[in-house]
C-alpha positions in Angstrom: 0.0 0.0 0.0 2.8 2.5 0.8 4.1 1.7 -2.5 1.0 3.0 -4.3 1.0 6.1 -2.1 4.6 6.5 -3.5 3.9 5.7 -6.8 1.5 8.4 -6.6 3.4 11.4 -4.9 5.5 11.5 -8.2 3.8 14.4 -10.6 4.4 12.1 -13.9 2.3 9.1 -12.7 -0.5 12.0 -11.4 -0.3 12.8 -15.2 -0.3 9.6 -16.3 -2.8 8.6 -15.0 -5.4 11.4 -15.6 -4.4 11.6 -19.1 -4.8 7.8 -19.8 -8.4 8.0 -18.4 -9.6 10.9 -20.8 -7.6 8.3 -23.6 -9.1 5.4 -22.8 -12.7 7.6 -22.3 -12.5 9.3 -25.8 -11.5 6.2 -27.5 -13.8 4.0 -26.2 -16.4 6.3 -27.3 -15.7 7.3 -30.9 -14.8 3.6 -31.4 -18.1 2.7 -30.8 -18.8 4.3 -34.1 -15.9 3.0 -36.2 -16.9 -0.4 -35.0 -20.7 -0.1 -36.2 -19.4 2.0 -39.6 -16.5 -0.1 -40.0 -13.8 2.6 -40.2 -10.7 1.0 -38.3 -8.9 1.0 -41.1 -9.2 5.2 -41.6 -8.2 5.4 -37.6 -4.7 3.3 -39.1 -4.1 5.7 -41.7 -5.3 8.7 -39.9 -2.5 7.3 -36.7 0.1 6.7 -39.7 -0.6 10.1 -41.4 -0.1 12.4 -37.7 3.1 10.3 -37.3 4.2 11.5 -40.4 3.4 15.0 -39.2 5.6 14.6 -35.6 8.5 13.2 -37.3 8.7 16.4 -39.8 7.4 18.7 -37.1 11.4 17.4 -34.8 12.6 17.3 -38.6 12.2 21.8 -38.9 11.3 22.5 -35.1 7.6 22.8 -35.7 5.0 21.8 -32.9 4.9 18.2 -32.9 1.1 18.5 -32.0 0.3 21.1 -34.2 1.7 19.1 -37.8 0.0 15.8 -36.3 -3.1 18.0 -36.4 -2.8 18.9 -39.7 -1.5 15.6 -41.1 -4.6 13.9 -39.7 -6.9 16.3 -40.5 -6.3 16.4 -43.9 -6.0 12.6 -44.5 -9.3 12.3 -43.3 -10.8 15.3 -45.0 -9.3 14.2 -48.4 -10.7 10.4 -48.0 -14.2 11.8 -46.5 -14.2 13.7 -50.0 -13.4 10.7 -52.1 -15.7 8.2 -50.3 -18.6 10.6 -50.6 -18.1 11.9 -54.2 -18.5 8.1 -55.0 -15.2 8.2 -56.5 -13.7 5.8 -54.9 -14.1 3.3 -51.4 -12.4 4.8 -48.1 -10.2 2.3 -48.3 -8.4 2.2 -51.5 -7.1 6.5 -50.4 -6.2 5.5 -47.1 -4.4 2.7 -48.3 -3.0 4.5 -50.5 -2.2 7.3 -47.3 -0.6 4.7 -45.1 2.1 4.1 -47.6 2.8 7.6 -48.5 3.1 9.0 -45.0 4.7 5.8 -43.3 7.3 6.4 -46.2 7.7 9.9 -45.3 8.0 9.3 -41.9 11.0 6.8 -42.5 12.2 9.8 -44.5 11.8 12.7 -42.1 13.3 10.4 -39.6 16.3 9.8 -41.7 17.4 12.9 -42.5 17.4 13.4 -38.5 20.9 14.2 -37.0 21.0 11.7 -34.6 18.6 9.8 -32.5 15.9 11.4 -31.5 13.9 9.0 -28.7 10.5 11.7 -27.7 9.8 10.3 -32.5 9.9 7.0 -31.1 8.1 7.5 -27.7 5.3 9.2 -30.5 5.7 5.8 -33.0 5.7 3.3 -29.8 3.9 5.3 -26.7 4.8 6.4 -23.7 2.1 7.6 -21.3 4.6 8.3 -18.3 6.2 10.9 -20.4 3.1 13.0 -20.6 3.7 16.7 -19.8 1.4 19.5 -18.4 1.4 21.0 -21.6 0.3 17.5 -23.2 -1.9 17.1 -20.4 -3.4 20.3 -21.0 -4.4 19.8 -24.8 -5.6 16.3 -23.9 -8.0 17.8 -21.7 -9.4 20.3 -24.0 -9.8 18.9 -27.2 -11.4 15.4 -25.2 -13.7 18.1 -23.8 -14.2 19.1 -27.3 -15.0 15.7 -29.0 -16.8 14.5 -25.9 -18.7 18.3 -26.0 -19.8 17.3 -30.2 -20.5 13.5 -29.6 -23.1 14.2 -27.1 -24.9 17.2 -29.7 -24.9 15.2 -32.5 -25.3 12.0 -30.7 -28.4 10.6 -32.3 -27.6 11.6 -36.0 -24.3 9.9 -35.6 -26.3 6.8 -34.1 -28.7 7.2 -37.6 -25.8 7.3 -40.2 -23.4 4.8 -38.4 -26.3 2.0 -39.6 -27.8 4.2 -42.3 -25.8 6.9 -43.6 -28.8 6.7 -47.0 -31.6 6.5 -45.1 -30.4 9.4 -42.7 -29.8 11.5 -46.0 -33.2 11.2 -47.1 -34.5 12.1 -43.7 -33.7 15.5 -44.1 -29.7 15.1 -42.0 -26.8 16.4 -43.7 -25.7 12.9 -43.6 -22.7 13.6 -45.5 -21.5 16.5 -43.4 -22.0 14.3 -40.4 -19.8 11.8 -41.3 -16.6 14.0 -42.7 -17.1 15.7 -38.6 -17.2 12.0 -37.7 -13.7 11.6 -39.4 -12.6 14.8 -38.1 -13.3 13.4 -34.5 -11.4 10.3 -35.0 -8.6 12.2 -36.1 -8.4 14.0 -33.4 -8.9 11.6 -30.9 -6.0 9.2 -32.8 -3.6 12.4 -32.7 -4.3 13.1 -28.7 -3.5 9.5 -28.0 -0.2 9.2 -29.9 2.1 9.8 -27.3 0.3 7.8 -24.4 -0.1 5.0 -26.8 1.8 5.4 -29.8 1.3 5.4 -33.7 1.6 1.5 -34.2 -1.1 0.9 -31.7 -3.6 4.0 -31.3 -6.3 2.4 -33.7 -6.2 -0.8 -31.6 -7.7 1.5 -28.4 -10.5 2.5 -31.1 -11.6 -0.6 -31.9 -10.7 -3.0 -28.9 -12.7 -1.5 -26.2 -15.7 -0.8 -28.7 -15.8 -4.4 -30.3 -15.5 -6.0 -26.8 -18.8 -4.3 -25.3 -20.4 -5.4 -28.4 -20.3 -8.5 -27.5 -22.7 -7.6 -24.3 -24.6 -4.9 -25.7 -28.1 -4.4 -26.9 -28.2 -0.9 -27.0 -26.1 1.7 -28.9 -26.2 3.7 -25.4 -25.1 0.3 -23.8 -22.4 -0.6 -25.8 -21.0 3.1 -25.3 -20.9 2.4 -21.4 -19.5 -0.9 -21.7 -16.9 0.6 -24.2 -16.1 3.6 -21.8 -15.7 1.1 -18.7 -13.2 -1.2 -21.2 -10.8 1.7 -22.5 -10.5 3.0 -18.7 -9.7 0.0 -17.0 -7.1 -1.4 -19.8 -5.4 2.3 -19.7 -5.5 2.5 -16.2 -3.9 -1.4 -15.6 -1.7 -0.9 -18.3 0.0 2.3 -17.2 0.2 0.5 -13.0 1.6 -2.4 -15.0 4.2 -0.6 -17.3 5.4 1.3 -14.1 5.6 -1.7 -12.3 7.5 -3.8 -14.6 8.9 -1.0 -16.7 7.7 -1.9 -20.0 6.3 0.1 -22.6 2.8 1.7 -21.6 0.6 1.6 -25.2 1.9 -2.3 -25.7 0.5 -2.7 -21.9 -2.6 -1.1 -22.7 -3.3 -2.8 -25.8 -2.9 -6.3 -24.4 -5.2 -5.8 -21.3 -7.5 -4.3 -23.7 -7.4 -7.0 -26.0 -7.9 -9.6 -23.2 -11.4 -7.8 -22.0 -12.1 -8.5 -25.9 -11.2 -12.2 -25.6 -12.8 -12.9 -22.2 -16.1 -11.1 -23.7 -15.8 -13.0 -26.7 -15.8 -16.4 -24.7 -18.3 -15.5 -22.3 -21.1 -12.9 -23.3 -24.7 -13.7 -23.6 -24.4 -13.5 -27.1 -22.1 -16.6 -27.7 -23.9 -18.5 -24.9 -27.6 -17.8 -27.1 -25.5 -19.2 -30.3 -24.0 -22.1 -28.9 -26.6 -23.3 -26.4 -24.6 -26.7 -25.9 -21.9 -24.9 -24.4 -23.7 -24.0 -21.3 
């Protein structure tokens, strides 16, 4: 017990620690929607494209935060454009992204002097580095996509089963879903150092896909999803201290074993395999 008290009397684990659950929070959220639209490959991308944007951003001494922001947001603002201009499928421009910027990346990165090791902690994770001034912006743009989810809450429910049918309702259905990209983004790009680049999207989609297994309810599955992405960040970060390993692989692996244990044991397997019970 005196351990934990000491654990916590140091000002990076306070950080830690309130950081990782607005992470876990926002993802779990907004994954709930790229589970049901099916838009975890955009939140790879989208993770790839911001990295692209830190690397260059150490590369000419720009804000790392600020060219993650507008790597991200314009990946997904160029693919939102292509998708709904019937052009071509989301995934054939992000594919097509995730190349380009991982290949810039290597590049920025190369023409480095030397090693740099805060690119890495932004391509691998590393929650327990988290400053007040990361803190700070974590806190306000979660605030922010937190703030938008719950206004547009029940058109995002309509076009994340029925983007058509939401259209011909009378909702700007495709205006909708480019904010809906713009939200991921964001909530990828405030997670890249706590988690990492490589492993962001997983946070999106884990949590989410595990409380689907229990839900009934969009509303339900949110909850479950919000309880999910808390706990694994939490555990993860006490386990990476602990055993001093990297934070967003922790996170990731707890999160990904709430996903097998639901998978296993929800309701919903039981009513498809009756024999099993």
């Amino acid at each position: 017990m005196n351990a934990l008290f000491e654990m916590f009397s140091y000002g990076f684990m306070q950080r830690a620690f309130v950081s990782s659950f607005f992470i876990g929070l926002v993802c779990a959220v907004v994954g709930v929607f790229v589970v049901l639209k099916g838009l975890s490959f955009i939140g790879a991308g989208t993770a790839h494209a911001a990295f692209a944007g830190v690397t260059l951003a150490f590369l000419i001494g720009a804000p790392p935060l600020g060219m993650a922001i507008l790597f991200g947001l314009a990946t997904v603002f160029v693919t939102g454009l292509l998708q709904q201009s019937g052009k071509m499928k989301p995934d054939v421009p992000i594919g097509i992204f995730y190349t380009l910027t991982m290949a810039l990346a290597i590049l920025f990165i190369g023409l480095m002097k030397g090693y740099n090791p805060e690119v890495y902690g932004y391509l691998f994770g590393s929650i327990l580095s988290v400053t007040r001034g990361d803190l700070t912006i974590i806190l306000l743009l979660s605030a922010v996509i937190l703030f938008v989810i719950t206004l547009f809450y029940k058109e995002f429910h309509f076009i994340s089963f029925d983007q058509e049918m939401a259209e011909a309702s009378g909702i700007p259905a495709k205006n909708l879903f480019l904010l809906l990209l713009n939200l991921i983004a964001l909530t990828i790009i405030i997670s890249l150092k706590a988690v990492g680049a490589l492993l962001v999207f997983a946070l999106l989609v884990i949590p989410a896909a595990a409380a689907q297994q229990w839900a009934r309810h969009i509303w339900s599955m949110m909850l479950i999803s919000a309880c999910v992405g808390i706990l694994a960040s939490w555990t993860g970060v006490l386990v990476s201290y602990w055993l001093d390993i990297p934070s967003g692989a922790t996170i990731v692996l707890i999160a990904t074993a709430f996903f097998l244990f639901s998978v296993l044991f929800s309701p919903k397997r039981r009513r498809k395999n009756p024999a099993a019970s």
